[in-house]
TORKOL-4160 file (C-alpha; in steps of 0.2 Angstrom, whole numbers, padded with zeros to 4 digits, m for minus):
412
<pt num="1" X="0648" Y="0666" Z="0623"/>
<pt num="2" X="0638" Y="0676" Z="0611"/>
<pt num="3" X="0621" Y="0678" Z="0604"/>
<pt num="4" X="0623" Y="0664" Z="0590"/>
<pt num="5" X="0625" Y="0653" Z="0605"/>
<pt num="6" X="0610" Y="0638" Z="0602"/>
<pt num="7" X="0598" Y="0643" Z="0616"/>
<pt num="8" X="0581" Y="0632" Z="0610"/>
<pt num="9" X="0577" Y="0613" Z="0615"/>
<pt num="10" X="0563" Y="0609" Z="0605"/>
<pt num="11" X="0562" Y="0601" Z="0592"/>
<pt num="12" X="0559" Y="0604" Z="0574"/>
<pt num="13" X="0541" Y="0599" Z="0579"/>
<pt num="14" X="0540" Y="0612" Z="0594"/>
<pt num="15" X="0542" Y="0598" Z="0605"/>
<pt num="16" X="0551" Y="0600" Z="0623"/>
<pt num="17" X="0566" Y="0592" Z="0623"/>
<pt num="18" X="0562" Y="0582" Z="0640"/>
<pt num="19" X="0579" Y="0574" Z="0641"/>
<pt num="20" X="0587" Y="0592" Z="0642"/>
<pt num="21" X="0575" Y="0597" Z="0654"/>
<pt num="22" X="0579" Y="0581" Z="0665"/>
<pt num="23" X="0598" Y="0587" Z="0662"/>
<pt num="24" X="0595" Y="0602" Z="0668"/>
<pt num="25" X="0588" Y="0600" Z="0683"/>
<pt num="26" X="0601" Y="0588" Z="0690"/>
<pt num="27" X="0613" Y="0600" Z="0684"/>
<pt num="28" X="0607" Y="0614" Z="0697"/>
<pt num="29" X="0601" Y="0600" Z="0710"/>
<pt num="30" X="0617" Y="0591" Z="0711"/>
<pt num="31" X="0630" Y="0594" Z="0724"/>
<pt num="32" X="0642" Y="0604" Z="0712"/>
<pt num="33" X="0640" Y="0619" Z="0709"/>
<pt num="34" X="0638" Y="0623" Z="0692"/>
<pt num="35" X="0649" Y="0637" Z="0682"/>
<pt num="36" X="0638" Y="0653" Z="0678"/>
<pt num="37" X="0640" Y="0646" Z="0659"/>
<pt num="38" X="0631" Y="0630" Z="0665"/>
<pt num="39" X="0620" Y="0638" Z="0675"/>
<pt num="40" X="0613" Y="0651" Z="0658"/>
<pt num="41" X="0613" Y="0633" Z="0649"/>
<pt num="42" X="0600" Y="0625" Z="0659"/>
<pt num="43" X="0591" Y="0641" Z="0665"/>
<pt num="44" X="0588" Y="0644" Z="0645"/>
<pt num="45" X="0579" Y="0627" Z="0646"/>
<pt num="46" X="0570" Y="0627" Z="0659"/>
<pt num="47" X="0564" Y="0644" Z="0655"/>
<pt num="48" X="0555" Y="0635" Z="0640"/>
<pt num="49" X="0543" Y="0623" Z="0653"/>
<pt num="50" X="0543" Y="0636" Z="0666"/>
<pt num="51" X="0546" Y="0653" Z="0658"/>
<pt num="52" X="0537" Y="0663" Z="0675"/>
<pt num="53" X="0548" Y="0654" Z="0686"/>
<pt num="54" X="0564" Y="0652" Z="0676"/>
<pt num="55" X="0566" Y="0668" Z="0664"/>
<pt num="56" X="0570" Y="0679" Z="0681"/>
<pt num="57" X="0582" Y="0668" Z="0686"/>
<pt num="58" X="0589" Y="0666" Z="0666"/>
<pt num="59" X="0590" Y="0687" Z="0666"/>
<pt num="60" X="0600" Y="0687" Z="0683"/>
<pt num="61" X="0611" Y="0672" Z="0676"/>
<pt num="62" X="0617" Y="0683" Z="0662"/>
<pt num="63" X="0621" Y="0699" Z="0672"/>
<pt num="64" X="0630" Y="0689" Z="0684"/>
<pt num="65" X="0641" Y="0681" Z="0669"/>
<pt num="66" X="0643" Y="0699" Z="0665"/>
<pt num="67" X="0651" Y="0702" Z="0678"/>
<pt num="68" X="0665" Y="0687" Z="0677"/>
<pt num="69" X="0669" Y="0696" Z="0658"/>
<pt num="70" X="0679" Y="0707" Z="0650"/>
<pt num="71" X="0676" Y="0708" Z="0634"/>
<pt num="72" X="0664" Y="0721" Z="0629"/>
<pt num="73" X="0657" Y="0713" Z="0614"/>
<pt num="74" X="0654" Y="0698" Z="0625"/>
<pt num="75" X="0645" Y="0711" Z="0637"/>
<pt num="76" X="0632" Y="0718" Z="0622"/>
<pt num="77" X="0629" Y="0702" Z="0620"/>
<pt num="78" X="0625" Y="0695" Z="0638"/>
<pt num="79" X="0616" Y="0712" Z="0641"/>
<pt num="80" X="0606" Y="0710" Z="0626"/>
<pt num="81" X="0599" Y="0690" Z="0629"/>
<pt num="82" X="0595" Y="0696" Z="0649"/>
<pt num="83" X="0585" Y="0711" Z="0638"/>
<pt num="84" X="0576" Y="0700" Z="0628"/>
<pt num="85" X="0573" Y="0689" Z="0642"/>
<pt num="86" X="0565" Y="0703" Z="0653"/>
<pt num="87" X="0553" Y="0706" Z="0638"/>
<pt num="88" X="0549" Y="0691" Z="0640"/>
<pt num="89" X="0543" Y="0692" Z="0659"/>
<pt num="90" X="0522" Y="0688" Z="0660"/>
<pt num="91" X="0514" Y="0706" Z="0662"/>
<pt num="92" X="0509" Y="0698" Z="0679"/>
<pt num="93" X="0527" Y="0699" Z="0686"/>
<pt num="94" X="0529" Y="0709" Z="0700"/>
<pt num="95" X="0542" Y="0727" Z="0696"/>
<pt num="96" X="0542" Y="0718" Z="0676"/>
<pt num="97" X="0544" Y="0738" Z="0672"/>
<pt num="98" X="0557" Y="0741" Z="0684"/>
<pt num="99" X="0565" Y="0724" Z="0677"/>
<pt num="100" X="0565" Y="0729" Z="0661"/>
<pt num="101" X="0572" Y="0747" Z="0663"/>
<pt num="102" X="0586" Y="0742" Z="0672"/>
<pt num="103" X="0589" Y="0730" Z="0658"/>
<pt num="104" X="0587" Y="0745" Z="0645"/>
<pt num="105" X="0600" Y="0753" Z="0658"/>
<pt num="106" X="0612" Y="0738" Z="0657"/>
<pt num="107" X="0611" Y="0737" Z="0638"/>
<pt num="108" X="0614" Y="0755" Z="0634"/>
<pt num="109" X="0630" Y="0753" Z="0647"/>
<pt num="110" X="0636" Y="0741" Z="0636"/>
<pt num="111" X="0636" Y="0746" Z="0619"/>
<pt num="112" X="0642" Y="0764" Z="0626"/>
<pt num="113" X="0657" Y="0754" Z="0632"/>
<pt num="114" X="0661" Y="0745" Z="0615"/>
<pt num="115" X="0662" Y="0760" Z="0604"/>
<pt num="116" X="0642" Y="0755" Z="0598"/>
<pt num="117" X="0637" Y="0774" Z="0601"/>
<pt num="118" X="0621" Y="0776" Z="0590"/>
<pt num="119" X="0616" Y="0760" Z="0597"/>
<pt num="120" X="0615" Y="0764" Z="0615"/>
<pt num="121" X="0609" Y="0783" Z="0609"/>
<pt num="122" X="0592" Y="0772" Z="0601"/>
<pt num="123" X="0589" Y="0763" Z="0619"/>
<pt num="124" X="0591" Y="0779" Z="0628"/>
<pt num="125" X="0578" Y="0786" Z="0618"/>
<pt num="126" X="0568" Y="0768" Z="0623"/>
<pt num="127" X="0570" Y="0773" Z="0640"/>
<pt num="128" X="0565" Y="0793" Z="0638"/>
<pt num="129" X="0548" Y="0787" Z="0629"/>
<pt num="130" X="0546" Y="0777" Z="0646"/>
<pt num="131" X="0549" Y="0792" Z="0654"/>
<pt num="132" X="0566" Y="0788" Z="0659"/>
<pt num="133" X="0574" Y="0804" Z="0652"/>
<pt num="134" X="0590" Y="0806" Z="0661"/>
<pt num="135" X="0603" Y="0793" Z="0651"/>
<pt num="136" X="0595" Y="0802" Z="0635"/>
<pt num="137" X="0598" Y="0819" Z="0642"/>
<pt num="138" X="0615" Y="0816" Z="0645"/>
<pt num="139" X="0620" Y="0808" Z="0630"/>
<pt num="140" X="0611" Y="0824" Z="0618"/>
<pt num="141" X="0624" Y="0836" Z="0632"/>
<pt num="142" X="0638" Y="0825" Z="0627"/>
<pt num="143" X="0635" Y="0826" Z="0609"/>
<pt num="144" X="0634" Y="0846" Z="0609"/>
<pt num="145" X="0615" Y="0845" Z="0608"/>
<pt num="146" X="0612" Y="0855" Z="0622"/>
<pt num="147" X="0597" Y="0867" Z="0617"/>
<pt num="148" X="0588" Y="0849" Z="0615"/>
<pt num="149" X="0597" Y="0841" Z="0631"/>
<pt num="150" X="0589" Y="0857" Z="0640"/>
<pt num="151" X="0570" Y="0855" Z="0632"/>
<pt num="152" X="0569" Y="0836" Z="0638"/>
<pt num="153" X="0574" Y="0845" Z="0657"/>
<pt num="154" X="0563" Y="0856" Z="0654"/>
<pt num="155" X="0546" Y="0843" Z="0649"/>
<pt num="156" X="0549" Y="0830" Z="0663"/>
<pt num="157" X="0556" Y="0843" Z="0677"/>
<pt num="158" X="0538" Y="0851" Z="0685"/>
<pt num="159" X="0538" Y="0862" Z="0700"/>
<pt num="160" X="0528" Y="0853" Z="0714"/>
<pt num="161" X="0531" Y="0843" Z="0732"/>
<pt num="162" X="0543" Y="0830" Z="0722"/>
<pt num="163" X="0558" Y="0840" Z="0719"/>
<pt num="164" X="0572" Y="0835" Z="0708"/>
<pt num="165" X="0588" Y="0828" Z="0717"/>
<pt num="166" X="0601" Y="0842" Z="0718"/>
<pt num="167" X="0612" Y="0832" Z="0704"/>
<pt num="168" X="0596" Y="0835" Z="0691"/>
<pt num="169" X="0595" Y="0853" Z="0694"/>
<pt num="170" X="0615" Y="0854" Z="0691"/>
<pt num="171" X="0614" Y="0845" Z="0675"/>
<pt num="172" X="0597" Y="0857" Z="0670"/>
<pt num="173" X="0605" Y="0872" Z="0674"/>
<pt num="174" X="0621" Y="0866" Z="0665"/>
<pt num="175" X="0613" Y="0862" Z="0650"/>
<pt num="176" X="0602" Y="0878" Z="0650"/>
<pt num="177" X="0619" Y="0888" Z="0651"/>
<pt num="178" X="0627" Y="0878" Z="0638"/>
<pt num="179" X="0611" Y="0881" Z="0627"/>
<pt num="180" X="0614" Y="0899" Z="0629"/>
<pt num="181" X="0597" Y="0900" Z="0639"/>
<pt num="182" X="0608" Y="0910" Z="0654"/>
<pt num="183" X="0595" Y="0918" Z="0665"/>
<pt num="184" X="0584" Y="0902" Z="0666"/>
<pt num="185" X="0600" Y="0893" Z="0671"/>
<pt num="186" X="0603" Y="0905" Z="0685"/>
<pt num="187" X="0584" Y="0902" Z="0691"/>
<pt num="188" X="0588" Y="0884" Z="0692"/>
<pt num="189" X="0604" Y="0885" Z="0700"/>
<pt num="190" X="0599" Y="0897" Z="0710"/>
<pt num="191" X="0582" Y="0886" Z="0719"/>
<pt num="192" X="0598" Y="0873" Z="0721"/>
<pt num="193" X="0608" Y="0888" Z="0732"/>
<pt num="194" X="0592" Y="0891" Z="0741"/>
<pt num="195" X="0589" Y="0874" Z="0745"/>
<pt num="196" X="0607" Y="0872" Z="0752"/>
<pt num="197" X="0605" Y="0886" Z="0764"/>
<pt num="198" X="0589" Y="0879" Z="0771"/>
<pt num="199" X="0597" Y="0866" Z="0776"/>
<pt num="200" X="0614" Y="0872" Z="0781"/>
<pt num="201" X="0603" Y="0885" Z="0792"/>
<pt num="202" X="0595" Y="0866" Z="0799"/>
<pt num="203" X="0612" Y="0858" Z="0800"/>
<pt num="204" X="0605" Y="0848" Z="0785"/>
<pt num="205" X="0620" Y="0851" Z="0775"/>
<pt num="206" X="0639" Y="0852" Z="0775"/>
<pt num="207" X="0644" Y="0873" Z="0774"/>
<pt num="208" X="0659" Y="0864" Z="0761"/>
<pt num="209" X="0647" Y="0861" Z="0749"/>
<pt num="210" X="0636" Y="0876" Z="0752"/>
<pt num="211" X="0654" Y="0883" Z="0746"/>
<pt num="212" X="0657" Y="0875" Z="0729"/>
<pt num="213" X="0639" Y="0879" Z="0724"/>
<pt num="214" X="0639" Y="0898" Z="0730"/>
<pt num="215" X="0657" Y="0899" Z="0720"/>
<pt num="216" X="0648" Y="0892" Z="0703"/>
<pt num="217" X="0631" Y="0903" Z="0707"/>
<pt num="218" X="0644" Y="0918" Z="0709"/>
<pt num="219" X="0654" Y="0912" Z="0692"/>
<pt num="220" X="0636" Y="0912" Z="0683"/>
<pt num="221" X="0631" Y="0928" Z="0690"/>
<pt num="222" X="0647" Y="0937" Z="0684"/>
<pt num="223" X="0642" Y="0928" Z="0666"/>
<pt num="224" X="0627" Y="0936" Z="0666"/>
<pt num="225" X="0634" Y="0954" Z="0671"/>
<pt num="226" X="0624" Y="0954" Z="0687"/>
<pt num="227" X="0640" Y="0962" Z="0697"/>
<pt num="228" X="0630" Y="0968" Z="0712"/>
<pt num="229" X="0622" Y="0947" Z="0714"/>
<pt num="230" X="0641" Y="0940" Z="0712"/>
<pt num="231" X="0646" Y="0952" Z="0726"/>
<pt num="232" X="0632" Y="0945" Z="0737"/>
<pt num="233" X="0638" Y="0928" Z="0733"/>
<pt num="234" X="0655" Y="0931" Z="0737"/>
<pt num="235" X="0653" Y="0938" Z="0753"/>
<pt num="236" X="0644" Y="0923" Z="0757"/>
<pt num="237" X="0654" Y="0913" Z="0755"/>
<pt num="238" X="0669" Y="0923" Z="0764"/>
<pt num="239" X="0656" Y="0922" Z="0778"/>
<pt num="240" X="0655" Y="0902" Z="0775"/>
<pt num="241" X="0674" Y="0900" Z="0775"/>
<pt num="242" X="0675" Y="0910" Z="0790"/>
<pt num="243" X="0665" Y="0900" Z="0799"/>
<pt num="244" X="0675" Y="0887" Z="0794"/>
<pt num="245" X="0690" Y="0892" Z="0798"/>
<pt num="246" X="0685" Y="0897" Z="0814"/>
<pt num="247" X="0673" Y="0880" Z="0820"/>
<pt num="248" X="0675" Y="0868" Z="0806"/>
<pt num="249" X="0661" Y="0858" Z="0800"/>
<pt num="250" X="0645" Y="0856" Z="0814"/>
<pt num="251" X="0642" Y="0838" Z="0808"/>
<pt num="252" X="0653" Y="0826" Z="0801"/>
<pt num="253" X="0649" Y="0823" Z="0783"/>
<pt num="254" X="0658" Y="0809" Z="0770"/>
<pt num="255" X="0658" Y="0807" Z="0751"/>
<pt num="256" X="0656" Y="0827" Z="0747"/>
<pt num="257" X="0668" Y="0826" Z="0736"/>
<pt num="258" X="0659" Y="0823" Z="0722"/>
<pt num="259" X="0651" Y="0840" Z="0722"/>
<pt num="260" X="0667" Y="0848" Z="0723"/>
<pt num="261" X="0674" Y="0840" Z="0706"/>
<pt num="262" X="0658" Y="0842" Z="0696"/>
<pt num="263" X="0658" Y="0859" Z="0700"/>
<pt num="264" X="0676" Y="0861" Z="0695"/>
<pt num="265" X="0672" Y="0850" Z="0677"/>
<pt num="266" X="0659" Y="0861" Z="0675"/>
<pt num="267" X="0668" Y="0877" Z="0677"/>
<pt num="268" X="0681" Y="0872" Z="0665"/>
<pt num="269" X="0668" Y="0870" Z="0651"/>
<pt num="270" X="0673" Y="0886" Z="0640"/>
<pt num="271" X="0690" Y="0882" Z="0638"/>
<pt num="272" X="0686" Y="0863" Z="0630"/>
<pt num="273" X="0680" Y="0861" Z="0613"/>
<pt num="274" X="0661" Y="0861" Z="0607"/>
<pt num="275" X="0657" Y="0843" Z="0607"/>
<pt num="276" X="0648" Y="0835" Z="0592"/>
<pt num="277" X="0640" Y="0817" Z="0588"/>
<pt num="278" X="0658" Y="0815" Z="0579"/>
<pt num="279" X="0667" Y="0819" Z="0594"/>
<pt num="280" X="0657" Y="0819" Z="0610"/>
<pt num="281" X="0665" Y="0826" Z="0625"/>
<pt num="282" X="0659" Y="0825" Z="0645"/>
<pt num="283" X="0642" Y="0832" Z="0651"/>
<pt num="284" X="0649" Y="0844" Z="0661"/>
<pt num="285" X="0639" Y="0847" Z="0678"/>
<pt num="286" X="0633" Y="0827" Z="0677"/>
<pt num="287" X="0642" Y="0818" Z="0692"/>
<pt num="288" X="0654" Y="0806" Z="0682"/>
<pt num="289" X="0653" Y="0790" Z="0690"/>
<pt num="290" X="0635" Y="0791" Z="0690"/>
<pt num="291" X="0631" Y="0799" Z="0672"/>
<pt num="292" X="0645" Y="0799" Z="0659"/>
<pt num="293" X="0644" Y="0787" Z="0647"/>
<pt num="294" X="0660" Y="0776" Z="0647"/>
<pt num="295" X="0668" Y="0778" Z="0630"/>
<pt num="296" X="0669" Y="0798" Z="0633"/>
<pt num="297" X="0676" Y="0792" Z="0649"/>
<pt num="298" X="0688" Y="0782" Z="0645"/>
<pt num="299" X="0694" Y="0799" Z="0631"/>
<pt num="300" X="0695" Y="0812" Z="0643"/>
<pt num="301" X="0706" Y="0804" Z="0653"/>
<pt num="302" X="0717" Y="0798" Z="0638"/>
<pt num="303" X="0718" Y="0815" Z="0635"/>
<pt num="304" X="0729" Y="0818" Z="0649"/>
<pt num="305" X="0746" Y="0814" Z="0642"/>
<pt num="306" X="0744" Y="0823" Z="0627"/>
<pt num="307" X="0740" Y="0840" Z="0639"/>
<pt num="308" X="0756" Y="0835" Z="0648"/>
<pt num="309" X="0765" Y="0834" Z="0634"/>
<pt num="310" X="0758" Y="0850" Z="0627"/>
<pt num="311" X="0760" Y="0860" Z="0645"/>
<pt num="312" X="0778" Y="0854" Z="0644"/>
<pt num="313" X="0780" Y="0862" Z="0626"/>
<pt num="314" X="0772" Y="0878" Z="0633"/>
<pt num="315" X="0784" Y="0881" Z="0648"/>
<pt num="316" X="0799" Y="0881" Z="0634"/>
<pt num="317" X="0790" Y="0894" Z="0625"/>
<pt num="318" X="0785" Y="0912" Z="0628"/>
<pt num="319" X="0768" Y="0910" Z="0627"/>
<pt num="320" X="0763" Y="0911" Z="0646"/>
<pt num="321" X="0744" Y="0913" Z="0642"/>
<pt num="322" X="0743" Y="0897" Z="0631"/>
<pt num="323" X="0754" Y="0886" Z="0648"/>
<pt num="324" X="0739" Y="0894" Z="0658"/>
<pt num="325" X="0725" Y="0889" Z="0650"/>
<pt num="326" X="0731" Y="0871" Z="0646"/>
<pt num="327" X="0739" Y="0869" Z="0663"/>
<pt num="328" X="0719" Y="0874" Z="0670"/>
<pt num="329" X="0714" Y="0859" Z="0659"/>
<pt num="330" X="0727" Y="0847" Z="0665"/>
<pt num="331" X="0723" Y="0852" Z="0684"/>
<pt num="332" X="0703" Y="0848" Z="0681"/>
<pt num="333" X="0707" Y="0830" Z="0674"/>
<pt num="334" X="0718" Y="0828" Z="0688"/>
<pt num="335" X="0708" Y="0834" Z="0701"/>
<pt num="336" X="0693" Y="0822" Z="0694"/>
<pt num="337" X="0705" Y="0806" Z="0692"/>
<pt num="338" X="0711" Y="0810" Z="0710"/>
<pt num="339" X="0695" Y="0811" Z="0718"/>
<pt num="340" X="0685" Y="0798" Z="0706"/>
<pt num="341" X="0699" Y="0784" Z="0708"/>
<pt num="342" X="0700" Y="0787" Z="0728"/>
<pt num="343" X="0717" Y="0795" Z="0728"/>
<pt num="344" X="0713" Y="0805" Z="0743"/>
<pt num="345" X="0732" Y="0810" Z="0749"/>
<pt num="346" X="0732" Y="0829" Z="0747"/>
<pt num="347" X="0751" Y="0831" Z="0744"/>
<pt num="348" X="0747" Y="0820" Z="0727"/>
<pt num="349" X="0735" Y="0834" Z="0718"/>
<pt num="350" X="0739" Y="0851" Z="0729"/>
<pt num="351" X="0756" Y="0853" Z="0719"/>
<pt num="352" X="0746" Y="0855" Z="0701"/>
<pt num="353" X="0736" Y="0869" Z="0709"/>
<pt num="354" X="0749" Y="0878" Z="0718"/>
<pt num="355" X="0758" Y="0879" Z="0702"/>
<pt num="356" X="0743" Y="0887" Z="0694"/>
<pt num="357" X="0743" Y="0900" Z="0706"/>
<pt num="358" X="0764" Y="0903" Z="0703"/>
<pt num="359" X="0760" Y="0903" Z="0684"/>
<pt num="360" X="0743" Y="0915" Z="0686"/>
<pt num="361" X="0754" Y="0927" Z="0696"/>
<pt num="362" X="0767" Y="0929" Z="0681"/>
<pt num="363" X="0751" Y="0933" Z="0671"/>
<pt num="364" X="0742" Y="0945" Z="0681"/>
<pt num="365" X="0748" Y="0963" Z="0669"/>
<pt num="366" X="0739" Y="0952" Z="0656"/>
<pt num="367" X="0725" Y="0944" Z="0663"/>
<pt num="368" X="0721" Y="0947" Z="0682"/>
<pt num="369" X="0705" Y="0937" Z="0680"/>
<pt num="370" X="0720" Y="0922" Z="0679"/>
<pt num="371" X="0723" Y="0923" Z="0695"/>
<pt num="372" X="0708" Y="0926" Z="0703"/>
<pt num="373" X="0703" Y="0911" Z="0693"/>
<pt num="374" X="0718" Y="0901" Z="0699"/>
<pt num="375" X="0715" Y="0904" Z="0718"/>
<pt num="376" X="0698" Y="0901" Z="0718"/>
<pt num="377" X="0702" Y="0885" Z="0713"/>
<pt num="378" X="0713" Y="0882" Z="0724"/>
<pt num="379" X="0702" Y="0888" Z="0737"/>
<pt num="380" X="0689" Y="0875" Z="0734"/>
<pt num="381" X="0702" Y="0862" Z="0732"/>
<pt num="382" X="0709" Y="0865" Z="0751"/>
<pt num="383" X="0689" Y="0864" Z="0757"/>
<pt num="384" X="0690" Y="0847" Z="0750"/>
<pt num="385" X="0704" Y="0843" Z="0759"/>
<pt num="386" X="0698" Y="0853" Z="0776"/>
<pt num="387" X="0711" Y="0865" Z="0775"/>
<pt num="388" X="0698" Y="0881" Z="0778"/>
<pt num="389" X="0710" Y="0893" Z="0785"/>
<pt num="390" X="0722" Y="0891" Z="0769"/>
<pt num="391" X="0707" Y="0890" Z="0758"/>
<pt num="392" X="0698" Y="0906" Z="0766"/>
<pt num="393" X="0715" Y="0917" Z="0763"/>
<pt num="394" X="0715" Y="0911" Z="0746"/>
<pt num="395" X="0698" Y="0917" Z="0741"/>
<pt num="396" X="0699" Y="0934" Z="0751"/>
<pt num="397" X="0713" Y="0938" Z="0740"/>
<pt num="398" X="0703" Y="0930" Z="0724"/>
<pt num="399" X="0688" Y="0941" Z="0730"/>
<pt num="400" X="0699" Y="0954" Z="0731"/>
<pt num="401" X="0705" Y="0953" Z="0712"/>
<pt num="402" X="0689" Y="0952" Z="0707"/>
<pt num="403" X="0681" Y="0969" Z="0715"/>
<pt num="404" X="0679" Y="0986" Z="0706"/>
<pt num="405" X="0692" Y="0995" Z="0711"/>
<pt num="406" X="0700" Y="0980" Z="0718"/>
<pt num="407" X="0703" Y="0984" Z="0738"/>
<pt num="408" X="0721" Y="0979" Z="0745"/>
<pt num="409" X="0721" Y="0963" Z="0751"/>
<pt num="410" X="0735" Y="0956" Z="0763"/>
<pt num="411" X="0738" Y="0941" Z="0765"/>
<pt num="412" X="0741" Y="0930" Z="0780"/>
């Protein structure tokens, strides 16, 4: 089915075609069910004699064939009938607006997923001029645009009683880093961390994630050559862990796990290439089932066997650093694929960051931030699994590393 599909029943005169209204309504009245195709068929008829009634129905018709499809082409063009049909809606329908940015939503989805990049970039900014800046925001981070993905935060997000969900402030901050606007990300991030310990201190929040955030808060800080502030940061932290280890979580919490791996996307940003409209790459800090765009999507994760093969060419060579810094690449897709795709058996991901602690230790005479680095992750990854005792020896001894003179550190 495609857009070049008849969809009128008038005549040349504009006459309606009363025996294919008559058709239509037996069709949907009889005792078979008609196929989704029928159905679109005679809802496109109907919709002429009774649009109010009929165009709703037309528009969920089409999303629903959608659904039943493959083809992406085939999607843009299902998406952009129900779109034209929304516009369609009397101005007296009730949520028309809501209606119709969803179907912007739907639309944009679709050309994303058929390689149709500037097209979908074009109904984003649709959807930012009614004030649905997010998709937009997004799409100007995965492009490299990231001084204008950080002004479009900046115009819609306003201080007041409606706050921005925690997955907004992420992104702005992100973006305000990427954008080299460092201390301004840090004052975002930083409401974030004292949001989380409001609540924690309320019970409001898992301690887990107070974790993954303090660490990225602590990573900025450090960026920004505020030593004494990443110190805070990281005894918190110790002090969180602790508290783990010793009484687990107080309330029994599901689905965190989402935090954890933005986080970790996010902290590998540096080591990626800058992205460009040519050769967009993730929005790092945007949650990726809910916010990347599924052509760079599909990419980063087809990037996965090239970084095996190129981590297997490195461990033949002498060139230790380079095996690091790929193998930290390869662990973060992995991790994200493991946790996005439901793989939650630990024994499937903890073997990639165990062997970037064993290939960090190697490197410590030449870059002891590679193993603090290496443990950290680890660290966080054995919170997301519940292993807080393991995870709290890691990050003392990361901690440790990362002090001015380092202090011994034993571990258990």
């Amino acid at each position: 089915m495609h857009q070049t599909e008849n969809r009128g029943h008038m005549g040349d005169t504009g006459e309606i075609d009363h025996d294919a209204v008559m058709r239509a309504r037996v069709m949907l009245l009889g005792s078979d069910r008609p196929s989704s195709r029928e159905e679109i068929e005679a809802y496109r008829i109907l919709a002429e004699v009774s649009p109010r009634v009929y165009l709703p129905k037309l528009a969920h018709a089409l999303i629903k064939r959608g659904w039943e499809l493959r083809d992406p082409e085939v999607h843009v063009a299902l998406h952009a009938e129900a779109l034209d049909v929304v516009r369609r809606y009397d101005a007296e329908t009730p949520d028309r607006e809501e209606e119709l940015h969803r179907a912007l939503n739907r639309y944009q989805h679709s050309l994303f997923a058929a390689g149709r990049r500037a097209e979908g970039r074009a109904v984003c900014e649709e959807l930012a001029e009614a004030g649905r800046y997010g998709r937009l925001a997004i799409v100007l981070a995965e492009e490299g645009c990231h001084a204008e993905a950080a002004e479009l935060y900046d115009r819609h997000i306003v201080p007041g009683p409606a706050d921005p969900s925690e997955w907004t402030l992420i992104e702005w901050a992100a973006e305000l880093d990427a954008a080299g606007r460092r201390e301004e990300a840090l004052e975002v991030f930083g409401r974030l961390v004292d949001e989380d310990r409001r609540k924690v201190a309320e019970d409001r929040a898992p301690l887990a994630c107070m974790v993954w955030k303090l660490e990225q808060y602590a990573r900025m800080l450090r960026a920004a050559g505020r030593r004494e502030e990443e110190a805070g940061a990281r005894r918190e932290t110790l002090a969180l862990l602790t508290r783990l280890a010793r009484d687990g979580e107080p309330v029994s919490w599901s689905n965190i796990q989402a935090c954890w791996s933005t986080l970790l996307v996010l902290s590998g940003r540096s080591a990626e290439p800058a992205a460009t409209p040519d050769a967009p790459l993730p929005a790092f800090g945007v949650h990726l089932v809910h916010g990347w765009s599924p052509d760079v999507r599909e990419e980063y994760f087809a990037s996965i066997p090239a970084l095996e093969r190129r981590t297997a060419a490195l461990r033949e060579s002498d060139d230790l650093h380079g095996l690091v810094v790929a193998h930290r690449r390869l662990t973060v897709r992995r991790a994200l694929q493991w946790e996005s795709y439901g793989r939650r058996d630990e024994d499937a991901l903890r073997p990639v960051f165990d062997e970037g602690v064993i290939l960090a230790r190697r490197l410590t005479g030449d870059d002891p931030g590679a193993l603090a680095r290496a443990l950290t992750d680890r660290a966080m990854f054995l919170v997301a699994v519940q292993r807080y005792g393991e995870a709290l020896a890691d990050f003392a001894e990361a901690t440790g590393l990362q002090s001015d003179p380092p202090p011994i550190v034993t571990r258990t």
